[in-house]
N, C-alpha and C positions, 0 to 999 in steps of 0.2 A: 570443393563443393560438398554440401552435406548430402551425403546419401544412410548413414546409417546411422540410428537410433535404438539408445535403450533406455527404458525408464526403471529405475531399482529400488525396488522395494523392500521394506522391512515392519516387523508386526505391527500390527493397529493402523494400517494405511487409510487414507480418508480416499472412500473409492471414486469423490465427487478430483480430487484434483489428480489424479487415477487419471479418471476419466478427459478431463485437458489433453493432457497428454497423448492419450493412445488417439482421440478426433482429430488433434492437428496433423499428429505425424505417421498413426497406425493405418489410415485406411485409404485404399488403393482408388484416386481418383483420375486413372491415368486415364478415362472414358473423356473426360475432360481435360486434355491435356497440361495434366499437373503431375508434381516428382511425385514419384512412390517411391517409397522409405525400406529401406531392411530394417525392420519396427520388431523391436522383441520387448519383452518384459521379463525382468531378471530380479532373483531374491537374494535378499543376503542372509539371509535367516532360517534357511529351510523351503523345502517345497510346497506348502500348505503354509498361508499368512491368514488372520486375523483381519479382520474392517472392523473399522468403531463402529458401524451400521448394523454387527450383528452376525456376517457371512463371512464364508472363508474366501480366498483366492488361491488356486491350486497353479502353482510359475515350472514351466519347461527348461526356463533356464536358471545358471547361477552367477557368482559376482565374473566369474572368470566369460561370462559372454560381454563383459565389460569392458575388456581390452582392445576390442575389434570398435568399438563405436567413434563415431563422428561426435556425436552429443551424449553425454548423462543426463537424466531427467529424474530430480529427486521429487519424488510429488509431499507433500503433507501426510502426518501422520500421527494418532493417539499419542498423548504422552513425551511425544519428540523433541519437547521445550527440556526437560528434566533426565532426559535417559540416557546411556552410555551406548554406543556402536562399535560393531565389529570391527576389528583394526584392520580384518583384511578389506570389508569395503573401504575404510578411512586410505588407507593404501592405495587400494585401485582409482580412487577419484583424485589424489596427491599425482597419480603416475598419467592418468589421463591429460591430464593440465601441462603435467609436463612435456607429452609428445603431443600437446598443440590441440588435443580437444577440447568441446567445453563442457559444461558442468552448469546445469539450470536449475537450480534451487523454487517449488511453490510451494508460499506459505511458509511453515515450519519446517519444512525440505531443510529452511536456511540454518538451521543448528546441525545440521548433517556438515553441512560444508563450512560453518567452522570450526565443528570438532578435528574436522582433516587439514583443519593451517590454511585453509582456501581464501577467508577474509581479511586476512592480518594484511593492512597494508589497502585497503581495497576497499570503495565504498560498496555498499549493499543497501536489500530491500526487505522488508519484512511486513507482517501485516502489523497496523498498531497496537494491536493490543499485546504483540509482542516483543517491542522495540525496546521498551525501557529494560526488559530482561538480556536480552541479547546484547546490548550496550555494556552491560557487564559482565557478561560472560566473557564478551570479547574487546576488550579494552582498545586493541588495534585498531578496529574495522570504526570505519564510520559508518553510523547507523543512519537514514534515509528516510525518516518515519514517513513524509506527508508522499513519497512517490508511489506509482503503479509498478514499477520495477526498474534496475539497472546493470549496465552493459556495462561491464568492467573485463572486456575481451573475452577470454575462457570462462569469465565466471559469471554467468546471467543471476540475479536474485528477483524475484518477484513477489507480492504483498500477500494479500487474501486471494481465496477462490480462484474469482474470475479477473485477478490480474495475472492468473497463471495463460489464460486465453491470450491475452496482453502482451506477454513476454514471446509468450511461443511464435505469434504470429508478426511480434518483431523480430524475432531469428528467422520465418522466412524471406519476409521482406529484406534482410542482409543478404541473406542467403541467394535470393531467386529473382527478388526485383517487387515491386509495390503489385504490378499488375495480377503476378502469381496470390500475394498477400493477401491481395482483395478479391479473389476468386474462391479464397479457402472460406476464407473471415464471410463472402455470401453465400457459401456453402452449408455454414453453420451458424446463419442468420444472426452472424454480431456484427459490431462495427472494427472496421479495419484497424482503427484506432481512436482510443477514447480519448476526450479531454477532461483537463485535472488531473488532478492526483489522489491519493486517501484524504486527506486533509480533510476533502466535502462528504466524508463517509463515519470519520470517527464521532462517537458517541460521546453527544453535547450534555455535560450534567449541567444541572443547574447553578447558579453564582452561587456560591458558599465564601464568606469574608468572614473569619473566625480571628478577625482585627479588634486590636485594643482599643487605639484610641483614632483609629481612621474606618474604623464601621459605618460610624453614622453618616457619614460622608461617602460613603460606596455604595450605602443604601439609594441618598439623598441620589448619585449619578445614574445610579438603576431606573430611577424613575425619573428620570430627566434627559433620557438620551436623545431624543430630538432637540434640546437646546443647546445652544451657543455655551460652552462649557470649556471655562481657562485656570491652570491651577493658581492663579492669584485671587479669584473670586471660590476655591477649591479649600486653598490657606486661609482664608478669612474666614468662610463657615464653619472651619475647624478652628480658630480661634489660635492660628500659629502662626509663624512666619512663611514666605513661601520655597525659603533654604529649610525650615526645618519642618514642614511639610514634605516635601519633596524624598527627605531623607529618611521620616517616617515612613511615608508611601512605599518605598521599597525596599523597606526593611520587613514593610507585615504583608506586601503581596507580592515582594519578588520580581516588581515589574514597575512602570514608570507608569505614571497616572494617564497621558496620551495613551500609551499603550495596550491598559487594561481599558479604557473607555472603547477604544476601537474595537478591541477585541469584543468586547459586550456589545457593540453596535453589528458588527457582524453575527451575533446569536444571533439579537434577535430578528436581523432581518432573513437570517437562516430560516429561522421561527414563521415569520411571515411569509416567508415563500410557500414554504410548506403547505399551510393552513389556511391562508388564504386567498380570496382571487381579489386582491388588492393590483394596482399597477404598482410596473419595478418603481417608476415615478413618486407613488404614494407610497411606498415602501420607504425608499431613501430617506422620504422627509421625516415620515414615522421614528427611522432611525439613526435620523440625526447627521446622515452622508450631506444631507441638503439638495443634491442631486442624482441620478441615475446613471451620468457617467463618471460620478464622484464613487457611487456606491461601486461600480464595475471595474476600476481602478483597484480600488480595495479587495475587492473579492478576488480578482487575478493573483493579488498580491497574498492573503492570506489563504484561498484556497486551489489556488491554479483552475480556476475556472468561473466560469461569469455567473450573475443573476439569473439568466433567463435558461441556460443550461444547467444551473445548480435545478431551477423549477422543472425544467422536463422532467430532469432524474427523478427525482422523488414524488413528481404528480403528474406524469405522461406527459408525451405530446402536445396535445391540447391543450394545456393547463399556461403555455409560454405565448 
């Protein structure tokens, strides 16, 4: 049973996923008949840390309050994508795992634990805007980009921010049972568990086709995604065959012509959720699904989550 927690810090901590951490687990809500935690917070760096916010944080304890824990808790931190770690934390969270505790990675945490040999072998979670790095740093690990976080036994990794809320509040739910999970999670007014993944959060640029001879053709699809579109009628307006079409296709974009079309139909009905109070219905056709439960198949599939839940998120409640 978890009873004891530490979260370890090192300079330029980001005191927002800091803060995750010491809500779910640091404070005493046994008035409410919930666990209370031996909750410490421990530096690897010295007594006095840095926040990219501007302030210091003054820590009571050091790596060595490390050995005694149930859980590590590595929050995010300045710089943490690019910079070298203490070998004795690297040690302590190696030795942790090995007598059976775990080790919670948020955010950028996640370079922490694989500089310590923690993901080799083991999928992980990262936010995306850090995934393609981390993928090469650590050749082993498989990288997770579109999830909110995962459970690889001892070693939890979680995405941005508030998938560090996410993670935590699935270890108490292992931990203690749903009922405990959803007293915490209305505690501190979020939901027990979200749906989706990152996928419905990362940052949509615009279509860029910096194609030779299948531009005009991607352009022509851009403006035609509510229509009926086959790559034989695709091959003909390019003036090829539909074998040597095909083969163009995914030489200049990397992708199958189905594939990039979908993907663009997904923008933009992204695009239309957002912006505006069209129905999911008028949305589809707009974007070429032809239907609503057409469009919501697709969406589960490309973003782990529906239409009308992608529209809460980004335009409240009301808006679905």
């Amino acid at each position: 049973m978890l009873k004891n927690v530490a979260a370890v810090l090192l300079d330029g901590v980001h005191p927002f996923e800091l803060g995750v951490v010491c809500e779910v687990f640091g404070l005493d809500r046994s008035d409410e008949g919930l666990p209370v935690y031996d909750f410490a917070v421990a530096s690897a760096e010295g007594p006095v840390l840095s926040t990219h916010a501007g302030f210091s944080v003054l820590t009571q304890h050091g790596i060595d309050r490390l050995e005694e824990a149930d859980l590590i808790a590595v929050p995010a931190g300045e710089s943490y994508v690019n910079r070298t770690y203490p070998e004795e934390l690297l040690a302590a969270l190696r030795r942790a795992t090995e007598r059976g505790a775990r080790v919670l990675s948020v955010c950028s945490g996640v370079f922490v634990l694989g500089a310590a040999g923690l993901l080799d072998g083991r999928r992980c979670a990262v936010h995306w805007r850090h995934a393609a790095e981390l993928a090469v740093r650590h050749p082993r690990t498989r990288v997770e980009p579109d999830v909110l976080y995962v459970d690889e036994g001892t070693v939890i990794t979680s995405a941005g921010t508030a998938a560090g809320i996410d993670a935590c509040l699935h270890i108490i739910r292992e931990e203690h049972g749903v009922e405990v999970a959803n007293a915490i999670a209305r505690r501190m007014v979020v939901p027990p568990h979200r749906d989706g993944g990152q996928a419905q959060y990362v940052e949509r640029p615009l279509p860029h086709s910096p194609c030779d001879t299948v531009g005009g053709v991607l352009a022509w699809m851009e403006e035609h995604l509510d229509e009926e579109i086959t790559v034989e009628g695709l091959a003909a307006r390019a003036h090829m065959s539909q074998r040597t079409f095909a083969r163009r296709f995914q030489q200049e974009t990397g992708t199958t012509p189905y594939r990039w079309l979908l993907r663009q139909r997904v923008l933009l009905a992204q695009e239309l959720l957002e912006r505006s109070d069209e129905t999911v219905d008028a949305i589809a056709g707009r974007a070429g699904f032809g239907n609503a439960a057409a469009m919501r198949h697709q969406f589960l599939r490309a973003l782990g989550t529906t239409p009308n839940a992608y529209r809460r998120t980004f335009r409240g409640p009301k808006a679905a």
